[in-house]
C-alpha positions in Angstrom: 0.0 0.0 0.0 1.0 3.6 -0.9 2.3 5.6 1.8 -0.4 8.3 2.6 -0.2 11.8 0.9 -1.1 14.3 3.2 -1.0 17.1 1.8 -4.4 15.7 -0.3 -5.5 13.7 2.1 -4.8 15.1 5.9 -5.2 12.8 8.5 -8.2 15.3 9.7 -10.8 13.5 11.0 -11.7 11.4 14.5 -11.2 8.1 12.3 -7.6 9.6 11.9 -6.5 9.2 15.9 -2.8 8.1 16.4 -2.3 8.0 12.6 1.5 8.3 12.2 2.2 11.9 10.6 3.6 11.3 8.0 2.6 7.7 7.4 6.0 6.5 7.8 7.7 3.6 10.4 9.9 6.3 11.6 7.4 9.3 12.0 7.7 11.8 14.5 4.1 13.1 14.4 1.0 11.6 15.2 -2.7 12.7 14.3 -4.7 14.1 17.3 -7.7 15.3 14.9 -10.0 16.7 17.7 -9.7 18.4 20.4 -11.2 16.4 22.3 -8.7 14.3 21.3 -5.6 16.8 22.5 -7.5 16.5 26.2 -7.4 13.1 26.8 -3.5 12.9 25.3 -2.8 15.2 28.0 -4.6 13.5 30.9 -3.0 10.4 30.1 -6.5 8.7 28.8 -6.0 5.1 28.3 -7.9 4.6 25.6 -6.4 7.4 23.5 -2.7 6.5 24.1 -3.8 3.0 23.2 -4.8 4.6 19.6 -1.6 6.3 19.0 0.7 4.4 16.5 4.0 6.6 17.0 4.3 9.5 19.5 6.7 12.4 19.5 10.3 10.7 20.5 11.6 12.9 23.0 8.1 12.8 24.5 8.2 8.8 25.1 8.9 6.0 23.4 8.6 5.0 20.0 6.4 1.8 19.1 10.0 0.1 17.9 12.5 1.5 21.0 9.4 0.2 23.4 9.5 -2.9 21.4 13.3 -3.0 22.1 13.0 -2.6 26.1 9.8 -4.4 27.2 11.2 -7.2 27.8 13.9 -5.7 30.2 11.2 -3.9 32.4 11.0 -5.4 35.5 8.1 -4.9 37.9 8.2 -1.2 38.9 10.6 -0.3 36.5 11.0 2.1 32.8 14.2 1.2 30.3 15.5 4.1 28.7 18.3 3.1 25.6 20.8 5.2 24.6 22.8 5.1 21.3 26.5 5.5 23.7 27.6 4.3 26.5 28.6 7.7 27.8 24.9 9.2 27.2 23.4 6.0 29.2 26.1 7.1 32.0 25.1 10.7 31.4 21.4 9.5 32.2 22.4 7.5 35.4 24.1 10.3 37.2 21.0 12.8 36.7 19.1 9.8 38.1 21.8 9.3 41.4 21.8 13.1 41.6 18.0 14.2 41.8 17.3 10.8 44.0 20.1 9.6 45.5 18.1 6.6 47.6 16.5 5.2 44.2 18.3 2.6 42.7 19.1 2.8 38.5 22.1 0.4 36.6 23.1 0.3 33.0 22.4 -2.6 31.5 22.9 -4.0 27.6 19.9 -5.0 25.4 21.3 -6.5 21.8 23.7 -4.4 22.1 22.5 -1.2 23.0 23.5 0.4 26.0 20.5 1.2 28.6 19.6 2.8 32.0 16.9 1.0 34.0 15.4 2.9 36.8 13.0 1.9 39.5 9.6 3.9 40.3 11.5 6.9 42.5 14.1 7.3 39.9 11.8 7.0 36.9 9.9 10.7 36.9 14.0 11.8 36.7 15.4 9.5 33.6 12.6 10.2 31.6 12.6 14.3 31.9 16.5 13.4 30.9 14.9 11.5 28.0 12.7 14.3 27.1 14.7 17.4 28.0 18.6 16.5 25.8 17.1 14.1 23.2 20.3 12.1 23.9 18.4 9.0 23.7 17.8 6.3 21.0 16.5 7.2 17.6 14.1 4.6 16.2 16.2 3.9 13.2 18.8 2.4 15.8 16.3 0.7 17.2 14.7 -0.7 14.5 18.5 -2.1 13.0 18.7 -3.7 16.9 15.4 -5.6 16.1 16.4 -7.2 13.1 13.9 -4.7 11.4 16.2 -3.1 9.2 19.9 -3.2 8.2 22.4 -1.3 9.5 24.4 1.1 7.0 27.6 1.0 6.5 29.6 3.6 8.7 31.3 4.8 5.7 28.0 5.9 4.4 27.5 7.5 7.2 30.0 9.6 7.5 29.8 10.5 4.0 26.4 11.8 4.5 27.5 13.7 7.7 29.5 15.6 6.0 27.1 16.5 3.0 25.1 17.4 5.8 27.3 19.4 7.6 28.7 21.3 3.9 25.3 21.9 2.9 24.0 23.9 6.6 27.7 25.1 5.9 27.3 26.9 2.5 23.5 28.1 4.1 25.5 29.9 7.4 28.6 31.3 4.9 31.0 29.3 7.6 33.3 26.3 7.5 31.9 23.1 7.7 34.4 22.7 10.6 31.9 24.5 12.6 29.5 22.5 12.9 28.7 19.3 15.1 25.5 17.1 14.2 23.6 15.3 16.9 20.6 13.5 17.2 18.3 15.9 18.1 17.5 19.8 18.5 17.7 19.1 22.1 20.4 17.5 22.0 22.3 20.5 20.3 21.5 22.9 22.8 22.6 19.6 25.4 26.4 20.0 23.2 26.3 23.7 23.4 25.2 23.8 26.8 28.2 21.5 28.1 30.8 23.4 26.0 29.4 26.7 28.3 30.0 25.1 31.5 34.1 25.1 30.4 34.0 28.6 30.3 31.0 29.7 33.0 30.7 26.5 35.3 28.0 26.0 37.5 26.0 29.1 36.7 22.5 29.3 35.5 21.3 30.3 32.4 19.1 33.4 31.1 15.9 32.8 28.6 14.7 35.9 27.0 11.2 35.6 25.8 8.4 33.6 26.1 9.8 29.9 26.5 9.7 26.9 23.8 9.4 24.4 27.1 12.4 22.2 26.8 15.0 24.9 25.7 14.3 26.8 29.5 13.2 23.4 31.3 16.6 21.5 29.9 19.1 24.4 31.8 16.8 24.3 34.8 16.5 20.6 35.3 19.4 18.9 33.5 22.5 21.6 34.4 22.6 24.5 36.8 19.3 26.3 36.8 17.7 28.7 34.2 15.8 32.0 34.7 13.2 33.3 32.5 12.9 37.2 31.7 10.4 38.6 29.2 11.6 41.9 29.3 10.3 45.7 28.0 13.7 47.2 27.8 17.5 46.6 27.1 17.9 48.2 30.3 15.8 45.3 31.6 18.0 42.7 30.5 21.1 44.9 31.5 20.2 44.6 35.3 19.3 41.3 35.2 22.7 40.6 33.0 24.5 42.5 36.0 22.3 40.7 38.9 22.4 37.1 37.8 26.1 36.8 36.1 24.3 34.0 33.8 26.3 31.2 32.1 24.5 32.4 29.1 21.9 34.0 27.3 19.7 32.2 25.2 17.2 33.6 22.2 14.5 31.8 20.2 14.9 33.6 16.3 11.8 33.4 16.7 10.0 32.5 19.5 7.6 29.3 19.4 4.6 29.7 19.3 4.3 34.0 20.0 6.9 33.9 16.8 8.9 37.2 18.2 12.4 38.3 18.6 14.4 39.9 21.2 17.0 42.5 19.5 19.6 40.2 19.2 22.3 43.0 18.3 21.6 44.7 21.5 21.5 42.0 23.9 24.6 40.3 22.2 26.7 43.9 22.9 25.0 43.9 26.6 26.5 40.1 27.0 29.5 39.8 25.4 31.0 43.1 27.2 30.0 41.3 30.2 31.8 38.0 28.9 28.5 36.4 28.6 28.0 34.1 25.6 24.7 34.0 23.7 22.6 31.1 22.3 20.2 31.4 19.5 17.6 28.4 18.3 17.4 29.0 14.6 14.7 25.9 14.3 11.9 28.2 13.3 13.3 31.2 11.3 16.4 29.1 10.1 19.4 30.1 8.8 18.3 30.2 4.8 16.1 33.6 6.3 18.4 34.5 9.6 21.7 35.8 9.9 22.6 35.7 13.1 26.1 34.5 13.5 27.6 38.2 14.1 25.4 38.6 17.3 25.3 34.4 18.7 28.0 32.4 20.1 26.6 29.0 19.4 23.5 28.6 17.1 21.8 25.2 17.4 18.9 24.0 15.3 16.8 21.4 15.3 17.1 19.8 11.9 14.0 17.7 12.4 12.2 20.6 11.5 12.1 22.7 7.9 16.1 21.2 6.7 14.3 17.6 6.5 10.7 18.8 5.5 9.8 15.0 6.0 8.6 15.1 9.5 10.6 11.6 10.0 14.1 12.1 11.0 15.3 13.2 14.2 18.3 15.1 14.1 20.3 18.9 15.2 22.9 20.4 15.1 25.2 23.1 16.9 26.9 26.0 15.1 30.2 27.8 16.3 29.8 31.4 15.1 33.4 32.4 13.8 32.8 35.9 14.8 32.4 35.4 18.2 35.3 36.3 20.7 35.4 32.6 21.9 35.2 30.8 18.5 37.9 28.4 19.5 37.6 27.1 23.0 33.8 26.8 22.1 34.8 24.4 19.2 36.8 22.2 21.2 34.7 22.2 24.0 31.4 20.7 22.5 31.3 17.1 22.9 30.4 14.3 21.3 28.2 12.0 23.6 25.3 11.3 21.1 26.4 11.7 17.2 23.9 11.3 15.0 23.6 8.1 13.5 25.0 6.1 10.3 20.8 5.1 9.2 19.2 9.2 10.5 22.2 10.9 8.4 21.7 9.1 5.4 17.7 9.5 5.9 18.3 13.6 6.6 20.7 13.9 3.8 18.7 12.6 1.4 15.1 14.5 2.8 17.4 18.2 3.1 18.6 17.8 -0.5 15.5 20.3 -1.8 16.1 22.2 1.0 17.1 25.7 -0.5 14.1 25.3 -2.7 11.1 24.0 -0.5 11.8 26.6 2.6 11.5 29.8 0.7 7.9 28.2 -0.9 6.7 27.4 3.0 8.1 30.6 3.8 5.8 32.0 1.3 2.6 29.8 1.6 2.7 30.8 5.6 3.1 34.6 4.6 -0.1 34.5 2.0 -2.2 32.5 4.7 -1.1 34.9 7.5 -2.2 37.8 5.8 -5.6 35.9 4.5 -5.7 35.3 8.2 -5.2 38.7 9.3 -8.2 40.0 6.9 -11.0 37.5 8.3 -13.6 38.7 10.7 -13.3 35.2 12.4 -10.2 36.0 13.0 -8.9 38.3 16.9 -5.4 38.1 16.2 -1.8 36.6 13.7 0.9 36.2 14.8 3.9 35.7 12.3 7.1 36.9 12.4 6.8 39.1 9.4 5.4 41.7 12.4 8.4 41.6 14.3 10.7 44.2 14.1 13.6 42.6 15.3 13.4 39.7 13.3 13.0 41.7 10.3 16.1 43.0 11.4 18.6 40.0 11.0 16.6 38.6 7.8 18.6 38.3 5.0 18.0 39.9 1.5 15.3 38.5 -0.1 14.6 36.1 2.7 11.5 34.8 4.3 10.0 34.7 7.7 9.9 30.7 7.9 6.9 28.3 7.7 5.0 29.2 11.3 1.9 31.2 12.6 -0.2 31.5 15.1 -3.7 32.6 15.5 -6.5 33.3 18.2 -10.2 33.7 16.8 -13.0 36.0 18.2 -15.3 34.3 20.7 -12.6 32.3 22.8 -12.1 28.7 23.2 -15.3 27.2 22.3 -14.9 28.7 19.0 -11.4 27.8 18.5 -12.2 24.0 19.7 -14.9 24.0 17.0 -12.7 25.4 14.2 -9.7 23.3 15.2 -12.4 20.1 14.8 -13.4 21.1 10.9 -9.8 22.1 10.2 -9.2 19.5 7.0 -5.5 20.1 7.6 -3.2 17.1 9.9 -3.4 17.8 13.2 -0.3 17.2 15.5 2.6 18.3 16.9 6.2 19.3 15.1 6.7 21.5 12.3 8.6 22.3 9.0 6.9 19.4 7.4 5.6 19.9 3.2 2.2 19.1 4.8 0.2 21.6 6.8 0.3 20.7 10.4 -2.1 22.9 13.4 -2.0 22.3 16.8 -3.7 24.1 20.0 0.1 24.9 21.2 -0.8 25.9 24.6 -3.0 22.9 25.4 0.1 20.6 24.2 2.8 22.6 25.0 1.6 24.1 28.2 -1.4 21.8 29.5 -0.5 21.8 33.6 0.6 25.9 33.3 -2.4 27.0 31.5 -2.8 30.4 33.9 0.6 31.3 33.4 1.2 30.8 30.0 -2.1 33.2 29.9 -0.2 35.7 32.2 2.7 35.7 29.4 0.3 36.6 26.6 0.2 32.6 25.5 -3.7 31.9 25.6 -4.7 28.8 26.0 -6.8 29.1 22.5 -3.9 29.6 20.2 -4.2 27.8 17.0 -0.5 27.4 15.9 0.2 26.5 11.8 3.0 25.0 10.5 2.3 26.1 6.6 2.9 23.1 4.1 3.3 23.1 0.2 -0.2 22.5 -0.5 -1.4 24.9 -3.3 -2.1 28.0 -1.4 -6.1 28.7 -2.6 -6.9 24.8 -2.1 -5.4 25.6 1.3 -7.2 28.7 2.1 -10.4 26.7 1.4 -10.1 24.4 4.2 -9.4 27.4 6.4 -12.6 29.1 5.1 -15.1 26.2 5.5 -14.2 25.2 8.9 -14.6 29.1 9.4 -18.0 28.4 7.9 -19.0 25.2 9.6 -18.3 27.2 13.1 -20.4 30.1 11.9 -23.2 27.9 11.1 -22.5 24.6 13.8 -23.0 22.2 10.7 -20.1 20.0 10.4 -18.7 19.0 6.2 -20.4 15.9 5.2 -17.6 15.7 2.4 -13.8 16.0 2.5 -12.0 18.8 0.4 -9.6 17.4 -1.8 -6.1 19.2 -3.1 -5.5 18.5 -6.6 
């Protein structure tokens, strides 16, 4: 059977529940079509994790790495695998540190390194898991099995370094400076580490309205991380001079509010301080963004708009050669997790359009964004293209990347009824060639509800991640599920997308 296309036929409806987005072994999207649907994910309902045929892989475990460690849980115990030896060690001495009376080991399963933990220790290796993305990728797992082969490590390599050329020739830097790793995550993890060897044991500083696991990684997995959403320079400045942070770290832009700090400033208010700064790229990546004379480290997640395919985890950390400590920063990232022989020949191959299918996302998103902006369904867009700051660091002729967000008139009950007609896919991730909403805040934010509302994050948001469906077909879906929540009818027949 044909794998399914979704950008003509989005997995939509309530039928569609835990249909792997895209509908692929190695997805790392799955469909949660209602919203309904998005409630009982978050409460942990039974019955709708039992549907789901992949799930998000830093947010559990895949269908084939679960298949891999069953059979190594013992009564009371999780099994989390790890592609090294050193990031299963890594994972053990977060466990012994944040419950030192639970007991964890490392054990082997066909050959893969893995830290079992008992019940106290459990809540600890799993926020690990989640938090680096250090863990095993389900390609690995899947060549453990017996499902698939394993590549040779020449290929490998080789397509590591196509990889690492082509983000190369996109930056205007040598390839030299750049490190791939298996997730986005697990990027900021590398740059992160390679901080501590210049600022050890001091917490970080977040500007701007968090993506969760960038300010909950600092905060649980190192030495603490503070969160400012500031008015002013001047703001930051005190703050800079008050906390003495091992870092700054930027969102370009942020996820889902899609805003910038001004990076020019903040980078002259840190590095006179001898403060380094970190800038995620995922969103407005570096085909739109140049932001390598203000950032220290840049790390991306190239799950996102470089592979397009929504089924390859990977990331990557850049060394800015411009900043003052280019060199120690280069020798200091390290290499716990690389990123696999079977995901680097599965991201070269998806990025190889790249520098063609970003600037047509980039576009799509703009044209739906302003369609959005004009409808009187419609409260309030939010794209990047209304950001001053990001504006700022775009490069000519660039684009404001793939993502949007959107709140409609009425509140939630509205949004909930728009989000159900919505004939787009419906999960989390982004970057993918087929559209993809989510309510962010309900996913994202689903125990912090009141204070993602008190940081201008309400928990109605509609966030879009624009595909390369032809824009007016596109537009269509988004104005009958506007019209089936004016009228309460619900479309007895699918749209299609020629």
């Amino acid at each position: 059977m044909s794998p399914r296309n979704l950008l003509s036929d989005p997995a939509w409806q309530g039928s569609d529940l835990g249909h792997p987005l895209p509908d692929s072994p190695h997805a790392v999207s799955v469909a949660l079509p209602r919203w309904r649907d998005v409630i009982a994910y978050e409460e942990k309902d039974p019955a709708c994790r039992d549907a789901l045929k992949t799930i998000y892989p830093r947010f559990g475990l895949h269908p084939l790495i679960r298949e891999l460690v069953q059979p190594s849980e013992l009564a009371g115990t999780t099994v989390w695998p790890y592609p090294t030896e050193a990031a299963a060690q890594a994972a053990l001495t977060h466990c012994q540190r944040k419950a030192p009376e639970s007991r964890s080991e490392l054990i082997a399963i066909a050959g893969v390194c893995c830290l079992r933990s008992d019940a106290a220790a459990s809540p600890h290796a799993k926020a690990f898991w989640q938090h680096t993305g250090l863990g095993l990728s389900s390609r690995q797992a899947a060549i453990a099995l017996g499902k698939e082969a394993a590549p040779s490590s020449t290929s490998g390599e080789a397509a590591r370094g196509v990889i690492r050329e082509r983000l190369a020739g996109i930056h205007g830097v040598d390839a030299q400076q750049i490190s791939l790793h298996p997730a986005g995550m697990a990027g900021l993890h590398a740059a992160l580490s390679a901080i501590q060897t210049l600022r050890p044991g001091r917490p970080t500083l977040q500007l701007g309205f968090p993506y969760v696991d960038v300010l909950k990684q600092p905060q649980v997995v190192f030495h603490g991380g503070e969160l400012l959403q500031p008015q002013s320079l001047a703001e930051v400045e005190a703050t800079l001079d008050q906390l003495q942070p091992a870092a700054v770290i930027v969102e370009l832009p942020s996820n889902p509010l899609l805003r910038c700090m001004d990076l020019p400033g903040v980078s002259a208010l840190a590095r006179s301080r001898g403060i380094p700064v970190i800038a995620d790229d995922t969103i407005g990546t570096g085909i739109n963004l140049n932001a390598l004379p203000y950032a220290d480290l840049i790390f991306s997640s190239l799950t996102k708009s470089f592979a397009g395919r929504g089924d390859v985890m990977a990331g990557s950390v850049l060394m800015s050669p411009q900043s003052p400590w280019a060199d120690s920063l280069l020798k200091a990232v390290p290499d716990v997790t690389p990123l696999s022989d079977a995901d680097a020949i599965a991201l070269e191959i998806a990025s190889r359009d790249v520098l063609q299918r970003v600037p047509q996302l980039d576009a799509n998103a703009l044209l739906l964004a302003e369609r959005l902006e004009a409808h009187p369904a419609v409260e309030r867009v939010l794209h990047p293209k209304s950001c001053p700051n990001f504006c700022a660091l775009m490069r000519s002729g660039a684009g404001h990347g793939c993502l949007l967000s959107f709140e409609l008139k009425g509140g939630q009950d509205h949004s909930k009824r728009v989000y159900d007609a919505l004939q787009i896919s419906k999960g989390p991730s982004l970057g993918t060639d087929f559209s993809l909403v989510c309510p962010y805040t309900q996913l994202a934010h689903y125990d912090e509800l009141s204070w993602a509302e008190q940081c201008g994050v309400p928990a109605d948001l509609l966030r879009v991640s624009v595909g390369l469906e032809d824009p007016e077909a596109l537009w269509m879906r988004f104005e009958q599920a506007f019209a089936d929540e004016e009228t309460g009818e619900t479309l007895k027949k699918p749209l299609t997308t020629g």
